[in-house]
C-alpha positions in Angstrom: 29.4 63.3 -64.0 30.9 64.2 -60.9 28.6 67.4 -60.9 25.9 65.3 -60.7 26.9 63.0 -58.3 27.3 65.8 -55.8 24.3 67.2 -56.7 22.4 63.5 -55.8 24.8 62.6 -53.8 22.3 61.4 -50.6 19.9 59.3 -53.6 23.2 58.0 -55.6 23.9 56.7 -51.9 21.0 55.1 -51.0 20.9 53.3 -54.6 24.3 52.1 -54.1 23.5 50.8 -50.3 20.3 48.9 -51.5 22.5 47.6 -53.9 25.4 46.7 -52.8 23.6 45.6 -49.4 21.1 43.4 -51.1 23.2 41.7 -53.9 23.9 38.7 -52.7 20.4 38.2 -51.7 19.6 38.9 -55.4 22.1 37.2 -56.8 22.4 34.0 -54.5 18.4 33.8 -54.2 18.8 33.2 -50.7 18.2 35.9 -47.6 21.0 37.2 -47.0 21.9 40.8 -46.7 25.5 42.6 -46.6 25.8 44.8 -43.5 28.5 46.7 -44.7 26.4 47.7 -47.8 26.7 51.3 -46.8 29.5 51.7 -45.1 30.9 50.1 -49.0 28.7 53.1 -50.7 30.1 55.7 -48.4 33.8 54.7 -48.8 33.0 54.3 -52.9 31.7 58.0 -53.1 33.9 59.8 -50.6 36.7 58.0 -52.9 35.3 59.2 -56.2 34.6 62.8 -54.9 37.5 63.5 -52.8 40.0 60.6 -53.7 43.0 58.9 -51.4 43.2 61.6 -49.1 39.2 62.6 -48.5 39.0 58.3 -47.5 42.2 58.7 -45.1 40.6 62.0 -43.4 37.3 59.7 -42.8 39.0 57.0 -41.3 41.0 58.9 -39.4 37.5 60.7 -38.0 36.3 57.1 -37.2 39.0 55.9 -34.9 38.0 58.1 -31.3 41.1 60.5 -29.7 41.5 59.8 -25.9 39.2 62.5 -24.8 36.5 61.4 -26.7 36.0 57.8 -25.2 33.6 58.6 -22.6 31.0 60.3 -24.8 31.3 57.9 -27.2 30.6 54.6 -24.5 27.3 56.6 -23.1 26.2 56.9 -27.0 26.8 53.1 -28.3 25.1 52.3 -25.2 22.1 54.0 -26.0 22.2 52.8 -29.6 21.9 49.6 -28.0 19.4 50.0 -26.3 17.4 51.5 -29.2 18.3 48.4 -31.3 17.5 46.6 -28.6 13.7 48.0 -28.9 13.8 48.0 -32.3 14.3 44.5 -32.5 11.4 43.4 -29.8 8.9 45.8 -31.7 10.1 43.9 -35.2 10.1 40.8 -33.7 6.6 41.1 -32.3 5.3 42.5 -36.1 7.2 39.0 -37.7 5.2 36.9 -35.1 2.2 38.3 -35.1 1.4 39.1 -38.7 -0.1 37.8 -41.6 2.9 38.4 -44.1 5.7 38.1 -41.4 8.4 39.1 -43.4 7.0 42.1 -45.7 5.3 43.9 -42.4 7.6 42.5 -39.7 11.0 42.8 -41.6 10.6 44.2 -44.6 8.2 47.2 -44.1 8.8 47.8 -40.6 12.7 48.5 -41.0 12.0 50.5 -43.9 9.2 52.7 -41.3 11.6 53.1 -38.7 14.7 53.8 -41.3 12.3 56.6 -42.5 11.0 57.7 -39.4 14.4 58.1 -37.9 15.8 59.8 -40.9 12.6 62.9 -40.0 13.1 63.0 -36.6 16.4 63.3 -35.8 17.8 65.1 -39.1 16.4 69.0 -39.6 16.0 67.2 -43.3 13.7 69.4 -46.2 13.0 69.3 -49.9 16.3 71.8 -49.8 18.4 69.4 -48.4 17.6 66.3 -49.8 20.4 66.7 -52.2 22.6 67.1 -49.5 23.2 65.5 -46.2 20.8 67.3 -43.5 22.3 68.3 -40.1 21.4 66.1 -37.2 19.1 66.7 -34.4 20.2 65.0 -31.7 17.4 66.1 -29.0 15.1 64.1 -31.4 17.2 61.2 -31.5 17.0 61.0 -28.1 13.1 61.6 -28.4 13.2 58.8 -30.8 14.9 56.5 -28.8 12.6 56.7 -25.4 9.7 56.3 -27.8 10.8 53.0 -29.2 11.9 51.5 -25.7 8.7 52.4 -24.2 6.9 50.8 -26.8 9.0 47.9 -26.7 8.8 47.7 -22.6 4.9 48.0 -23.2 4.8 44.9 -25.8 7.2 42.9 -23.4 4.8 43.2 -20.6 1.3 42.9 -22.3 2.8 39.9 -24.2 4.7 38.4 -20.4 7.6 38.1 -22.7 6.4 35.8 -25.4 6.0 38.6 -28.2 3.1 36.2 -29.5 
């Protein structure tokens, strides 16, 4: 089992994020979505494969050492701002389509997910079942591309995304 789980380690991931994430949407019959959906999938495997100690070395990664504080402000901020754009271009899709939340939430997300996931990861049939090493040039790419197009909808639209 485990074998195979490391094999298909990236899809076992994905199937536990979309169901762990969208479970009490499922279940409750209402919309609403975990956010920690992945991070729960992520801890679950990394405990499974590598046990107590491979879960304390990733949390130990995720809490910045003093040097690494000013990288790491420049990069949320520019997440932001891509989330940022993200959000105007998905906002303007909900509003201005004919099935708002399939093509404005639903679809879009899952485009960008997917579009982000080729850009900025060197990602082939080869490594899909493992995880593919990150491009960053491409993120960056990626992230100029979506604020543009945001900046453009925010001024044909004089802010009203309608």
């Amino acid at each position: 089992m485990k074998e195979f789980i490391i094999k298909y380690q990236v899809i076992i991931f994905f199937i536990l994020s979309a169901v762990i994430g969208y479970a009490p949407w499922i279940f409750m019959r209402r919309p609403i979505w975990l956010i920690w959906g992945m991070s729960v999938s992520g801890a679950l495997l990394t405990f499974y494969l590598d046990g107590k100690s491979g879960l304390l070395k990733i949390l130990k990664r995720a809490v910045p050492k003093k040097e690494d504080i000013k990288p790491l402000i420049c990069i949320p901020l520019f997440f932001i701002l891509i989330e940022i754009a993200l959000s105007i271009l998905m906002t303007w899709l909900y509003q201005t389509s004919a099935a708002p939340l399939f093509i404005g939430g639903i679809y879009c997300h899952l485009s960008m997910n997917v579009i982000n996931c080729l850009m900025t990861t060197k990602i082939t049939f080869s490594t899909l079942a493992g995880v593919a090493p990150t491009n960053n040039h491409y993120i960056v790419i990626f992230g100029i591309e979506m604020t543009a197009c945001a900046v453009f909808l925010i001024i044909k639209t004089r802010g009203q995304l309608r």
